[in-house]
Biopython code that builds the backbone (N, CA, C, O; Angstrom):
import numpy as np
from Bio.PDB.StructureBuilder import StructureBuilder

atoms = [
    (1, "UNK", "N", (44.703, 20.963, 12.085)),
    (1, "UNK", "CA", (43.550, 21.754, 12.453)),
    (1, "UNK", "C", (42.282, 20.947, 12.166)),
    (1, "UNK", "O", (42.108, 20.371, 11.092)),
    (2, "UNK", "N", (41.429, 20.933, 13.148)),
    (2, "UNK", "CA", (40.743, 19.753, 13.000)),
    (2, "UNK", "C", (39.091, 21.019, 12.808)),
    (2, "UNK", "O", (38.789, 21.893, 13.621)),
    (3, "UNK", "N", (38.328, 20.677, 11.494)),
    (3, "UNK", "CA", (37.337, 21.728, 11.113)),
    (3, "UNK", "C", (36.140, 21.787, 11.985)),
    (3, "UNK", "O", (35.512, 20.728, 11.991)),
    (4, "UNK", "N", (35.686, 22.665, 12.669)),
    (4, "UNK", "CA", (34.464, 23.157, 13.038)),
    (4, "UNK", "C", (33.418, 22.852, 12.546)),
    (4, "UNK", "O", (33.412, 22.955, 11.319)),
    (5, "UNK", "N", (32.329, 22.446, 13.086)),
    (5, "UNK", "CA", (30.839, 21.845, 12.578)),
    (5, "UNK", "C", (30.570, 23.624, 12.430)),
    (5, "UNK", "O", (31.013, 24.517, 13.152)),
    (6, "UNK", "N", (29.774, 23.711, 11.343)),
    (6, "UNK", "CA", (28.781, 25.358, 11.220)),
    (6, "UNK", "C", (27.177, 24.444, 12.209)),
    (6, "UNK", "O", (26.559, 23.384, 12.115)),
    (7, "UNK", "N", (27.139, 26.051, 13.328)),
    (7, "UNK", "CA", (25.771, 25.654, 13.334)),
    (7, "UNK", "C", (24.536, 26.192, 12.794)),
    (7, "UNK", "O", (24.089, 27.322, 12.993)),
    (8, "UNK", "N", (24.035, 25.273, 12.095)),
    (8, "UNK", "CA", (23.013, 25.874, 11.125)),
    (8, "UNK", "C", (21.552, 26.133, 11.592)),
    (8, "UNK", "O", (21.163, 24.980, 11.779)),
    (9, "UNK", "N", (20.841, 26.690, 11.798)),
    (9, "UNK", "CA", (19.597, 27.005, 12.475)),
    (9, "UNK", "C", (18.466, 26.774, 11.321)),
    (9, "UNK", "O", (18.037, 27.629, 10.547)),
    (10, "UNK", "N", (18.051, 25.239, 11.415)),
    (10, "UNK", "CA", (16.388, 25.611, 10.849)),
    (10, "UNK", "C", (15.558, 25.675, 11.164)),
    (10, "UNK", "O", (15.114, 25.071, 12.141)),
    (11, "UNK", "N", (14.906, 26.548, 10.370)),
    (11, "UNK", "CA", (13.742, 27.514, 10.353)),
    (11, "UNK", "C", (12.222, 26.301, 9.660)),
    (11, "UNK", "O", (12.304, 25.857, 8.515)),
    (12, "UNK", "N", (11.378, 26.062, 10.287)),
    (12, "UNK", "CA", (10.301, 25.327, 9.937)),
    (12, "UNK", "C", (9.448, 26.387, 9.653)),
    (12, "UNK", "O", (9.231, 27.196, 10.555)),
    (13, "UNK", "N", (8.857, 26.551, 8.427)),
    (13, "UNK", "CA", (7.827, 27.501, 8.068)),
    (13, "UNK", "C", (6.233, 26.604, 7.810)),
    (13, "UNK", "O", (6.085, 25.785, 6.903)),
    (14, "UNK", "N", (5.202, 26.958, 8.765)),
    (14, "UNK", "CA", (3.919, 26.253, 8.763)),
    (14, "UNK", "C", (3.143, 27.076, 7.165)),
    (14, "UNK", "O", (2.873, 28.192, 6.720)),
    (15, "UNK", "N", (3.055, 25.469, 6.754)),
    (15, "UNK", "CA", (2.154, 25.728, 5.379)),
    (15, "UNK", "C", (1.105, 26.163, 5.944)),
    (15, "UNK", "O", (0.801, 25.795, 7.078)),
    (16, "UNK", "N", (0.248, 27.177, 5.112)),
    (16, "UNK", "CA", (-0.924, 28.182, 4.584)),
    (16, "UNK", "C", (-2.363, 27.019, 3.730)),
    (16, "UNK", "O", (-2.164, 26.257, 2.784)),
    (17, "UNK", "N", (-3.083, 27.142, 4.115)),
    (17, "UNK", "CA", (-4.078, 26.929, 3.010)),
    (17, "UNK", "C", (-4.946, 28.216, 2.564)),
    (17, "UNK", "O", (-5.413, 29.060, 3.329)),
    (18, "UNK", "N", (-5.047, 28.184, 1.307)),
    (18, "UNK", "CA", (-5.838, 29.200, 0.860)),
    (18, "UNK", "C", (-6.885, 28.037, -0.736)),
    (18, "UNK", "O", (-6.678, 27.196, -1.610)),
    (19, "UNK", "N", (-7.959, 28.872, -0.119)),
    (19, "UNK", "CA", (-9.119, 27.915, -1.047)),
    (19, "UNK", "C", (-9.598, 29.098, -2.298)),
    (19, "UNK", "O", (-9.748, 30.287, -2.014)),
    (20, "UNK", "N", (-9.781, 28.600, -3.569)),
    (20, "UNK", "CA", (-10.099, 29.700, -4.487)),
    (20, "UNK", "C", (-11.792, 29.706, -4.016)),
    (20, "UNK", "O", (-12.619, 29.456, -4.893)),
    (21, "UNK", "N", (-12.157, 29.936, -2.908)),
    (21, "UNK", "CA", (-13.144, 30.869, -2.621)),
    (21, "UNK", "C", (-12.935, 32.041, -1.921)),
    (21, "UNK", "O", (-13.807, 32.890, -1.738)),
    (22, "UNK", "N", (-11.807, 32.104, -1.530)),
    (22, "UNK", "CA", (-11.247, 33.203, -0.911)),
    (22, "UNK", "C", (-10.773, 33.019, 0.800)),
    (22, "UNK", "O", (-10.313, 33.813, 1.620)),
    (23, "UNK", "N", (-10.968, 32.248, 0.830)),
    (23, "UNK", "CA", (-10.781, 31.738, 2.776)),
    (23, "UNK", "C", (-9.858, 31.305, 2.713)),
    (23, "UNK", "O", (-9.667, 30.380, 1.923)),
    (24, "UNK", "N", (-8.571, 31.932, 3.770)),
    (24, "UNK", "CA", (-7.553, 31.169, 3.711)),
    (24, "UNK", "C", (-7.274, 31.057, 5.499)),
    (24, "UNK", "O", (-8.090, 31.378, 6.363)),
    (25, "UNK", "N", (-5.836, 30.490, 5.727)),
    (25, "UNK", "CA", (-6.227, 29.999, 7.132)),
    (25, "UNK", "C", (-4.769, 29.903, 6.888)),
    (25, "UNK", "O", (-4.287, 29.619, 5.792)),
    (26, "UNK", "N", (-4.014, 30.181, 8.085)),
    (26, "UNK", "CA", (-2.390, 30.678, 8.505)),
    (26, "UNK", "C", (-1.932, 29.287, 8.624)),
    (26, "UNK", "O", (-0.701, 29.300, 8.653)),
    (27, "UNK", "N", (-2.515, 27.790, 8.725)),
    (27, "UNK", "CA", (-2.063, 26.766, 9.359)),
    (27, "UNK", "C", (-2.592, 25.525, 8.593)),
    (27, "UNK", "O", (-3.664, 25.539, 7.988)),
    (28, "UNK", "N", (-1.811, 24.510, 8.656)),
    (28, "UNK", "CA", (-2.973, 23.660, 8.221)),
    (28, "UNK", "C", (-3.765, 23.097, 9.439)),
    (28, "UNK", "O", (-4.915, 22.687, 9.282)),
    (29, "UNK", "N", (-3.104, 23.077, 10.738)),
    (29, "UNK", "CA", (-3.802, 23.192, 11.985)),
    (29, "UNK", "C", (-5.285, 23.688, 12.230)),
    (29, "UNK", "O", (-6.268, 23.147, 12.736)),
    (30, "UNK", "N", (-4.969, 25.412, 11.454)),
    (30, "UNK", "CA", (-6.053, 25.981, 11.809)),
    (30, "UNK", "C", (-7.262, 25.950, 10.932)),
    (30, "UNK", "O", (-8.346, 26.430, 11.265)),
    (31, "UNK", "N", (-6.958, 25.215, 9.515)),
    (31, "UNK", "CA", (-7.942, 24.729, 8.167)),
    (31, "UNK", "C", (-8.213, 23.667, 9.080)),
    (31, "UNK", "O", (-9.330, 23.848, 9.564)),
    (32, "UNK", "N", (-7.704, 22.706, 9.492)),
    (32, "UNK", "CA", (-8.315, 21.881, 10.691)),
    (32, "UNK", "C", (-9.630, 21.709, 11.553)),
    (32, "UNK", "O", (-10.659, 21.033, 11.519)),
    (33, "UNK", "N", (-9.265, 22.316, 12.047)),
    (33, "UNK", "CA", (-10.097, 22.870, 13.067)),
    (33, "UNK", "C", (-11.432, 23.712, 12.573)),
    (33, "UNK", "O", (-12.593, 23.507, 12.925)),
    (34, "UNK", "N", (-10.870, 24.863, 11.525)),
    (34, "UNK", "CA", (-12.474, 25.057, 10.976)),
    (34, "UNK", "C", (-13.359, 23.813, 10.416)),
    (34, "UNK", "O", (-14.555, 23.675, 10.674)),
    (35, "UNK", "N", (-12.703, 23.055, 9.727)),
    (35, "UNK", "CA", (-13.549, 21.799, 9.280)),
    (35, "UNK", "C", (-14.246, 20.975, 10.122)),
    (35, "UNK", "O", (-15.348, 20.448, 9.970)),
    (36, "UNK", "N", (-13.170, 20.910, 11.377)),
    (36, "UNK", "CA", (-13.632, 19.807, 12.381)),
    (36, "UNK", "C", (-14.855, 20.173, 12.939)),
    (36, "UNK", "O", (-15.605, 19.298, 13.372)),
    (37, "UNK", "N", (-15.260, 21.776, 13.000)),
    (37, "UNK", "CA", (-16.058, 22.303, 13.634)),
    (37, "UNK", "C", (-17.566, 22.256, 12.689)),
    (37, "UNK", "O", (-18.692, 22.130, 13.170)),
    (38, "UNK", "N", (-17.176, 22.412, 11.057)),
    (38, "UNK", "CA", (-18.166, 22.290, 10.495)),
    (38, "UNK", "C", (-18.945, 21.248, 10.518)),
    (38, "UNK", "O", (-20.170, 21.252, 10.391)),
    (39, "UNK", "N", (-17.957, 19.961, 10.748)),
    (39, "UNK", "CA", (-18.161, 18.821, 10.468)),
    (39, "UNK", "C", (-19.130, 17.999, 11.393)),
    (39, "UNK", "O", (-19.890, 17.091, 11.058)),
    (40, "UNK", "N", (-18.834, 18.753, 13.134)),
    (40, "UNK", "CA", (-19.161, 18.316, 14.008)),
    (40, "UNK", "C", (-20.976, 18.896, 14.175)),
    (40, "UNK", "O", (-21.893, 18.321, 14.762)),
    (41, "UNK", "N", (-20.996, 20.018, 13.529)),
    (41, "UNK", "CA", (-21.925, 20.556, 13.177)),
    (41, "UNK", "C", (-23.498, 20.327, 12.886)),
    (41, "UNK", "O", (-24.550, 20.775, 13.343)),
    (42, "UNK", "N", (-23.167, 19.520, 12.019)),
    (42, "UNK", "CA", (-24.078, 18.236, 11.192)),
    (42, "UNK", "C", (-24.770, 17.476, 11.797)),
    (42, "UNK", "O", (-24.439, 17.234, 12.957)),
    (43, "UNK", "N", (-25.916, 16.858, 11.265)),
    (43, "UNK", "CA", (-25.801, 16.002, 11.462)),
    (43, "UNK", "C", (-25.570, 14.810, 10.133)),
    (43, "UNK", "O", (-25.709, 15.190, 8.970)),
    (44, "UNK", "N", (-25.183, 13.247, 10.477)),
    (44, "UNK", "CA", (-24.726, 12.105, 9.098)),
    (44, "UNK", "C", (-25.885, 12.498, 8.145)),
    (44, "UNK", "O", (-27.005, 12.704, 8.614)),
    (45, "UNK", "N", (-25.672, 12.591, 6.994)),
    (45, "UNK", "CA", (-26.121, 12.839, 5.982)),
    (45, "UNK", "C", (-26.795, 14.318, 5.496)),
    (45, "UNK", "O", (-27.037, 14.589, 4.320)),
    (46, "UNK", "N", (-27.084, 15.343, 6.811)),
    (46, "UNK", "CA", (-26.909, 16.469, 6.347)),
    (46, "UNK", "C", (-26.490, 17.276, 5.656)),
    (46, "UNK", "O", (-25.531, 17.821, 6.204)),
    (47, "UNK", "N", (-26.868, 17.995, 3.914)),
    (47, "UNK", "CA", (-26.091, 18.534, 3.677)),
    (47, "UNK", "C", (-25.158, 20.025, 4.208)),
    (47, "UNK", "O", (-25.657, 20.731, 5.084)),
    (48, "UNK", "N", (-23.887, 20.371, 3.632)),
    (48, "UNK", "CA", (-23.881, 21.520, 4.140)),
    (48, "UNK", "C", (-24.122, 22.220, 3.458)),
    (48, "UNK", "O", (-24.358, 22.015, 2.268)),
    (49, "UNK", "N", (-24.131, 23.480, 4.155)),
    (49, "UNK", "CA", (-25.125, 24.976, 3.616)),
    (49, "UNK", "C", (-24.104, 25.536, 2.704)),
    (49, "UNK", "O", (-22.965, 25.070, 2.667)),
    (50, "UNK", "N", (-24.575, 26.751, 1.799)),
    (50, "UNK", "CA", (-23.917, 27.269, 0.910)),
    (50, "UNK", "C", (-22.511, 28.058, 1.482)),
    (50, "UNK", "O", (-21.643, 27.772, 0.657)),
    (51, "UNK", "N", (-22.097, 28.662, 2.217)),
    (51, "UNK", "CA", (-20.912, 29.119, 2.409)),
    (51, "UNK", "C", (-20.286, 27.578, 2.550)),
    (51, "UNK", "O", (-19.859, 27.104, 1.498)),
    (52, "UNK", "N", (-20.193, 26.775, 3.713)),
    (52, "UNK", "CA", (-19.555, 25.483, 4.295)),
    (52, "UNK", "C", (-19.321, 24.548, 2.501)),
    (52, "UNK", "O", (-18.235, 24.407, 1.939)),
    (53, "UNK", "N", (-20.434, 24.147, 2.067)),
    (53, "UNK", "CA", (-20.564, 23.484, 0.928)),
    (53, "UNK", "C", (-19.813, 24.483, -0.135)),
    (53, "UNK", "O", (-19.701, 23.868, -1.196)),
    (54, "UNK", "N", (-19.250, 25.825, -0.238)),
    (54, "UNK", "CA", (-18.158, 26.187, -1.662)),
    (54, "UNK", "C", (-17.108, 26.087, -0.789)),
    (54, "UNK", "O", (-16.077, 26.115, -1.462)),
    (55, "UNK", "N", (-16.750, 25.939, 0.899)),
    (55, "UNK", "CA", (-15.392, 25.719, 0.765)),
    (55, "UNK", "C", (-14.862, 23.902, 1.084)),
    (55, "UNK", "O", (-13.775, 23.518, 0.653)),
    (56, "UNK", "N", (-15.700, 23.049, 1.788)),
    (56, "UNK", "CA", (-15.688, 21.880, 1.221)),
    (56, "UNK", "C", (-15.305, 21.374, 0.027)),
    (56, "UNK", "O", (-14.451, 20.506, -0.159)),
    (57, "UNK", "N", (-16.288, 22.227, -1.182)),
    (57, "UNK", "CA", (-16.252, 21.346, -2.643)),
    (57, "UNK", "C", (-14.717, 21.878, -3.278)),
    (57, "UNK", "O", (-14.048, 21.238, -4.090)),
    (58, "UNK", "N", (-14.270, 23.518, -2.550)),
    (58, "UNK", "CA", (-12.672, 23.796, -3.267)),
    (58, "UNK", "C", (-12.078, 22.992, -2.372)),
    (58, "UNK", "O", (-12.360, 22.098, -3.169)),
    (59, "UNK", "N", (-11.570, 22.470, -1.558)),
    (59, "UNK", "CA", (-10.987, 21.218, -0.766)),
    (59, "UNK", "C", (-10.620, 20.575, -1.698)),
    (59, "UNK", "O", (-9.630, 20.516, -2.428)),
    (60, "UNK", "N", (-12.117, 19.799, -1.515)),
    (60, "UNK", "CA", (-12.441, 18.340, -2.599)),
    (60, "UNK", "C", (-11.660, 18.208, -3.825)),
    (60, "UNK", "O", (-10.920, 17.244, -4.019)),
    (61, "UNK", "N", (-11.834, 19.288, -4.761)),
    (61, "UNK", "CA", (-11.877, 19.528, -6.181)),
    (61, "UNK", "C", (-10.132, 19.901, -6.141)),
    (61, "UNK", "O", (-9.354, 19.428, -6.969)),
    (62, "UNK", "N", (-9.778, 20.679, -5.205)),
    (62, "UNK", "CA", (-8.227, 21.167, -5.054)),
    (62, "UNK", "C", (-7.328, 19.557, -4.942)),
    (62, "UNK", "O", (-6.445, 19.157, -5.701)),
    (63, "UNK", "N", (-7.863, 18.922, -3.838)),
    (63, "UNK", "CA", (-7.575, 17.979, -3.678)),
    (63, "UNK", "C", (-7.629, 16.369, -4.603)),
    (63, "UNK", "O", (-6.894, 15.402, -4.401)),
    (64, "UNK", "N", (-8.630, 16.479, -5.534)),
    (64, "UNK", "CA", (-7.874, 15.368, -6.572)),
    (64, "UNK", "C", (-7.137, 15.856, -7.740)),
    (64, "UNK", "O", (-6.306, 15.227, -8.395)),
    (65, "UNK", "N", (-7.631, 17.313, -7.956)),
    (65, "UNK", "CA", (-6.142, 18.020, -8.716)),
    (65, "UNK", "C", (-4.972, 17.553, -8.309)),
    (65, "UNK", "O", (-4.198, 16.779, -8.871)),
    (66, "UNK", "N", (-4.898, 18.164, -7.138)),
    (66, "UNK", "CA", (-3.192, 17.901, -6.453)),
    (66, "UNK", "C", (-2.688, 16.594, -6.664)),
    (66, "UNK", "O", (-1.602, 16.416, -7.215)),
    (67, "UNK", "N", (-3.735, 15.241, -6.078)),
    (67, "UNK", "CA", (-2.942, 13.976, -6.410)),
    (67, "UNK", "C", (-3.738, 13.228, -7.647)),
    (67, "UNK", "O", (-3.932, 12.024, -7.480)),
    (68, "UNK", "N", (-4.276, 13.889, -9.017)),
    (68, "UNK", "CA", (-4.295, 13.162, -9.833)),
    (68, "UNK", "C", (-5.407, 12.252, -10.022)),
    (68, "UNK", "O", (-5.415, 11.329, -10.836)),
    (69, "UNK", "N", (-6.354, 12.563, -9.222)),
    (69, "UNK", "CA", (-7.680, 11.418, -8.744)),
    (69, "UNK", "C", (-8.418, 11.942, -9.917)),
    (69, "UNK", "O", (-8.605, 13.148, -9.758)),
    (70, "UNK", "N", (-8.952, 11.471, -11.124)),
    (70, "UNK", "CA", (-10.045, 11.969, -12.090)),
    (70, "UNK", "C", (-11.449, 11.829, -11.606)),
    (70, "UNK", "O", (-11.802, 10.775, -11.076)),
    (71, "UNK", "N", (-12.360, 12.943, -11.773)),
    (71, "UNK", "CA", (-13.500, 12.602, -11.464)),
    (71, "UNK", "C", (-14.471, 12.219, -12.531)),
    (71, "UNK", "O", (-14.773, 13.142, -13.286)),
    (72, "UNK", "N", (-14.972, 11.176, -12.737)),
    (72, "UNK", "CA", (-15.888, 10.773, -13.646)),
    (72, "UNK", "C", (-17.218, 11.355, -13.596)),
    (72, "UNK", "O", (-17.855, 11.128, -14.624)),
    (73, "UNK", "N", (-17.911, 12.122, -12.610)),
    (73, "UNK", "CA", (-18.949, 13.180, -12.068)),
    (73, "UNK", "C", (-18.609, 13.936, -11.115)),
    (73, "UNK", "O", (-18.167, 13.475, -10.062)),
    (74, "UNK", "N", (-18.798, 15.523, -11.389)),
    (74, "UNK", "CA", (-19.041, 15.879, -10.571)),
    (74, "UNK", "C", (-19.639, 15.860, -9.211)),
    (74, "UNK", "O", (-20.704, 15.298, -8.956)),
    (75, "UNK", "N", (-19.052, 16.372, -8.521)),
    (75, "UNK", "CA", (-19.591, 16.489, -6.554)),
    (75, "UNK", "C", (-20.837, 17.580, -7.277)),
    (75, "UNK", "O", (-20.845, 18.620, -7.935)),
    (76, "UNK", "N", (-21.859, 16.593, -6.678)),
    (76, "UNK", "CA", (-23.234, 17.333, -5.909)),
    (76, "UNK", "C", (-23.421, 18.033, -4.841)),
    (76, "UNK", "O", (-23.943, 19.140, -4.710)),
    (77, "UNK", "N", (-22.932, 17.276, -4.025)),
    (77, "UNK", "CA", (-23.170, 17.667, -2.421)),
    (77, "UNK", "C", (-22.218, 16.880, -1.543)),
    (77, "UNK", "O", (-21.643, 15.845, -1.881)),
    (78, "UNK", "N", (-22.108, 17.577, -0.216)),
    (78, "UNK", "CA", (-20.822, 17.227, 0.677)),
    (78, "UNK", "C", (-21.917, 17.160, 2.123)),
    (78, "UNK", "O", (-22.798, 17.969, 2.411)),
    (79, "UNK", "N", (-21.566, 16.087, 2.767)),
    (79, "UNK", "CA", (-22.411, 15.987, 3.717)),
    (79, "UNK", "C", (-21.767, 15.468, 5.051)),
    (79, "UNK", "O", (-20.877, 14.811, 4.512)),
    (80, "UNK", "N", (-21.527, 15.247, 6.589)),
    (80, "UNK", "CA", (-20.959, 14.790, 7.180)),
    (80, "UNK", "C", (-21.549, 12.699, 7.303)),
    (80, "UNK", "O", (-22.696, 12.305, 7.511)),
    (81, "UNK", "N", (-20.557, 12.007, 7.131)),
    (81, "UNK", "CA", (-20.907, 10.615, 7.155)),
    (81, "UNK", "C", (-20.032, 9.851, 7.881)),
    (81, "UNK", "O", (-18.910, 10.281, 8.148)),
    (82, "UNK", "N", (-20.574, 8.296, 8.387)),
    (82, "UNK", "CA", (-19.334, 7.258, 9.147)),
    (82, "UNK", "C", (-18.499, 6.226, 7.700)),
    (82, "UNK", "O", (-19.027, 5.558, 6.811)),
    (83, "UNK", "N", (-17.312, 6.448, 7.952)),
    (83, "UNK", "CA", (-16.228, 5.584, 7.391)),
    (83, "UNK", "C", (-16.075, 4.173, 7.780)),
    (83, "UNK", "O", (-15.057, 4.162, 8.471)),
    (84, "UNK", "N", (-16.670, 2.652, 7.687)),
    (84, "UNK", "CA", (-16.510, 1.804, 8.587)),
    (84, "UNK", "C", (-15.488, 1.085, 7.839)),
    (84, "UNK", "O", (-15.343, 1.448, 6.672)),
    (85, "UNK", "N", (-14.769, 0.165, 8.257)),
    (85, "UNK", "CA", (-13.793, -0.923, 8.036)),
    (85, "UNK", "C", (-13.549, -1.268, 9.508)),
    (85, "UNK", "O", (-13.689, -0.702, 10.592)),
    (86, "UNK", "N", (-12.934, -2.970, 8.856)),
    (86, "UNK", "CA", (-12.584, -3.518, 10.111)),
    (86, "UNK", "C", (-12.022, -3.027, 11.601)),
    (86, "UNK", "O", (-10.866, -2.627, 11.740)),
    (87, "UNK", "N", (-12.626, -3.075, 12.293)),
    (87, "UNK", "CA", (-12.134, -2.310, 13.544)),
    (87, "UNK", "C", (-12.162, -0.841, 13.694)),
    (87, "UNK", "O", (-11.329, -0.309, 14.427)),
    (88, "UNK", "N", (-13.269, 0.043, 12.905)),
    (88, "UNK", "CA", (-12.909, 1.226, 12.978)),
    (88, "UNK", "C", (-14.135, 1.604, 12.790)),
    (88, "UNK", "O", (-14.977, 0.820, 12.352)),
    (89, "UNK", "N", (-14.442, 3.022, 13.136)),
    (89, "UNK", "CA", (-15.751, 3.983, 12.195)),
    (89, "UNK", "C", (-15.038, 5.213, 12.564)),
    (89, "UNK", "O", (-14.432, 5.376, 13.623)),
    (90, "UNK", "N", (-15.161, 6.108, 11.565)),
    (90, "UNK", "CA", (-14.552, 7.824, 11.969)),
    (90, "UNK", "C", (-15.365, 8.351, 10.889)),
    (90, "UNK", "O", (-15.346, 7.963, 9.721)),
    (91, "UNK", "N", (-16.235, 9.469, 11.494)),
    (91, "UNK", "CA", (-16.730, 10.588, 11.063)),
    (91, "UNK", "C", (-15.344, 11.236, 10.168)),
    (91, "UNK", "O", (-14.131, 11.322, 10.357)),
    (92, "UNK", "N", (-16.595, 11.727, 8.806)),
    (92, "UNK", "CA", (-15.314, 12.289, 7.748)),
    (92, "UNK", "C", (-16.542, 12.871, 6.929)),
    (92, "UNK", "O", (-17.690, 13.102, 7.309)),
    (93, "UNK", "N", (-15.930, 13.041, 5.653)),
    (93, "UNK", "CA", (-16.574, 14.028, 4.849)),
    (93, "UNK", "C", (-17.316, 13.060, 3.626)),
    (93, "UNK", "O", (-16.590, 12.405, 2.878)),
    (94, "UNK", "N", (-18.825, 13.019, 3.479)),
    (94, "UNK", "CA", (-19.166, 12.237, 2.200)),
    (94, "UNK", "C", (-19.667, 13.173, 0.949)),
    (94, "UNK", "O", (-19.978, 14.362, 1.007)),
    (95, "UNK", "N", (-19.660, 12.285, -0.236)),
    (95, "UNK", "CA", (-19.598, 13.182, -1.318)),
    (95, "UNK", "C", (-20.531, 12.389, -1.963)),
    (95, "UNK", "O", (-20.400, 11.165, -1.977)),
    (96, "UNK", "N", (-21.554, 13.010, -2.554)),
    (96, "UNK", "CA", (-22.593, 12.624, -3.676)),
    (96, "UNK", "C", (-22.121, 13.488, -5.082)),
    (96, "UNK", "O", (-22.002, 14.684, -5.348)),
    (97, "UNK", "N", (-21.927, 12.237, -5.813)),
    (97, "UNK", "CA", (-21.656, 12.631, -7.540)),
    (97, "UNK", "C", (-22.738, 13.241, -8.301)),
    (97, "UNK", "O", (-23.744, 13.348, -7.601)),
    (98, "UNK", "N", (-22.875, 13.643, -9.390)),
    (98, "UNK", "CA", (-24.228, 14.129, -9.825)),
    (98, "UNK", "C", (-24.755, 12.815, -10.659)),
    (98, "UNK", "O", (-25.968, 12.677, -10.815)),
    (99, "UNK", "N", (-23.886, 11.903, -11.166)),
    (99, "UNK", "CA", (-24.405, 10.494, -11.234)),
    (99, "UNK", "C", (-25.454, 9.524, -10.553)),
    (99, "UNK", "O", (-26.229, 8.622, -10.872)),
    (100, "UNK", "N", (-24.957, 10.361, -9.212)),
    (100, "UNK", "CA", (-25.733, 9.437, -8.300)),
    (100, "UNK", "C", (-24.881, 8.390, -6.893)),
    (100, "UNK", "O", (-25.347, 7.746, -5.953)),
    (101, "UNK", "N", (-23.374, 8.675, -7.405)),
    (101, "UNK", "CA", (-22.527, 7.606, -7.071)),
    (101, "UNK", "C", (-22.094, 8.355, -5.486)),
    (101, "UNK", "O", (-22.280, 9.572, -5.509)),
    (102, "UNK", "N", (-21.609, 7.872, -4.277)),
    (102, "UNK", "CA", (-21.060, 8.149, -3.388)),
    (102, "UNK", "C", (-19.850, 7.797, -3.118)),
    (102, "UNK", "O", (-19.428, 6.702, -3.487)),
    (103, "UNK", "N", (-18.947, 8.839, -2.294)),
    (103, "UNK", "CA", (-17.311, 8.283, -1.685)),
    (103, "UNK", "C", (-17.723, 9.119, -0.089)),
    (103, "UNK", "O", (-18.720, 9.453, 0.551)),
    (104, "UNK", "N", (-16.845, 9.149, -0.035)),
    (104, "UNK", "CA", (-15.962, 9.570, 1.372)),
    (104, "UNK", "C", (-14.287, 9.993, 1.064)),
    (104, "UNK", "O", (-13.501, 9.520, 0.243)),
    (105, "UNK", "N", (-14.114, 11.061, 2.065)),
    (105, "UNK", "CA", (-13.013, 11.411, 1.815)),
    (105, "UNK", "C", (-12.581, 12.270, 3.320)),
    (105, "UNK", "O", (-13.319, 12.930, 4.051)),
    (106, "UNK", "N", (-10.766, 11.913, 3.482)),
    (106, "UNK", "CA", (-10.490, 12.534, 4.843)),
    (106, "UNK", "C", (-9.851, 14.230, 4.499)),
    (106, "UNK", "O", (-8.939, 14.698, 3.817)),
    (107, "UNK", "N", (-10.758, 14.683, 5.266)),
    (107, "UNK", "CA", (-10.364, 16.536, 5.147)),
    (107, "UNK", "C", (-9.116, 16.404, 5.782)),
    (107, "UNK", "O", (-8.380, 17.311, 5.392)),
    (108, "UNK", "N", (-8.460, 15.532, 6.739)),
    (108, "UNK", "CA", (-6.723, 15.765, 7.417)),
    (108, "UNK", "C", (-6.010, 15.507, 6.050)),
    (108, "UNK", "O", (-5.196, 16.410, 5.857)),
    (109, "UNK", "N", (-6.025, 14.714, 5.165)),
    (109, "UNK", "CA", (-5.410, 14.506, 4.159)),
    (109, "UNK", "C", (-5.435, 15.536, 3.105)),
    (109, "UNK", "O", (-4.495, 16.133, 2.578)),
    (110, "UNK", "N", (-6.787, 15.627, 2.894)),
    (110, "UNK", "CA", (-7.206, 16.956, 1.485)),
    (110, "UNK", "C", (-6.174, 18.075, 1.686)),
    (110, "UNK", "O", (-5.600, 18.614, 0.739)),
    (111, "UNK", "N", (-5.885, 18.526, 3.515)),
    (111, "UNK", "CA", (-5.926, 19.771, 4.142)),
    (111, "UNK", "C", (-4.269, 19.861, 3.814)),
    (111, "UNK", "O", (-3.745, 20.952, 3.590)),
    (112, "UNK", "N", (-3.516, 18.621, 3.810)),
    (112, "UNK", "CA", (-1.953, 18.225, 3.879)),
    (112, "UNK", "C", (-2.148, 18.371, 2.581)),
    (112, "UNK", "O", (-1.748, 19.488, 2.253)),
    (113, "UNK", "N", (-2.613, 17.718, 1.595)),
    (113, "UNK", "CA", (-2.019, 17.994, 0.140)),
    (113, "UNK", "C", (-2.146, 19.036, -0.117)),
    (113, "UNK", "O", (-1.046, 19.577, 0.000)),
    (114, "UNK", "N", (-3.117, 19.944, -0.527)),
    (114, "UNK", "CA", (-3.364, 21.109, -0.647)),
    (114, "UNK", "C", (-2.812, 22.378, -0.243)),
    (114, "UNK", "O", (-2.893, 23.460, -0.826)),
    (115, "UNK", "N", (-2.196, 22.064, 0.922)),
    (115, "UNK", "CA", (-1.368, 22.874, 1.791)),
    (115, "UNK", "C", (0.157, 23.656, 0.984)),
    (115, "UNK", "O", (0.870, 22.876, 0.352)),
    (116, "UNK", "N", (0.581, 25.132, 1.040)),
    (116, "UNK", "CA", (1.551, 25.872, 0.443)),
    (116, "UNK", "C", (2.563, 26.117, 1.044)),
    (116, "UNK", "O", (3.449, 26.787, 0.514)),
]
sb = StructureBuilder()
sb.init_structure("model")
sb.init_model(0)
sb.init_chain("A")
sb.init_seg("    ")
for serial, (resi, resn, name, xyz) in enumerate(atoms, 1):
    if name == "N":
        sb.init_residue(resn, " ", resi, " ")
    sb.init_atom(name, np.array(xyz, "f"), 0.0, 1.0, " ", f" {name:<3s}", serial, name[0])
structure = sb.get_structure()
């Protein structure tokens, strides 16, 4: 008797983001897309406004929790900026420290770690 394969049916369940400001979003697709929209919003070095800027900074702040990144100052402000390296520029998210110091950081990434 030669055994039967079982067929097993999986089920892909789309991670949730939810930000401790209270906004959450069914997808990480659809946390996406609100950002992309904020982002596009802007203009480079604009800051964003108080609703946009507390769910940016829980992103941010969620996001070096999750992978361990220490912050030596606090985020000041979150502003839309260009990323350049060789062969490239992409609009992304910049961050002023209360130091004084600047980064950049990609919301597709923040949006994947963070994600439940």
């Amino acid at each position: 008797m030669i055994p039967q394969a079982k067929h097993v049916e999986e089920v892909i369940v789309a991670k949730s983001v939810s930000l401790r400001t209270g906004r959450t979003f069914a997808t990480v697709t659809a946390a996406k897309e609100h950002f992309s929209r904020i982002l596009d919003d802007r203009e480079p070095k604009q800051q964003f406004g108080e609703d946009d800027l507390a769910d940016v900074r829980a992103v941010y702040e969620d996001y070096c929790a999750r992978t361990g990144w220490a912050l030596k100052s606090l985020p000041a402000s979150f502003y839309p900026t260009h990323d350049r390296g060789p062969s490239y520029t992409t609009r992304c998210f910049g961050v002023t420290f209360e130091d004084g110091t600047t980064g950049s950081f990609s919301m597709d990434k923040a949006l994947r770690a963070i994600a439940a």
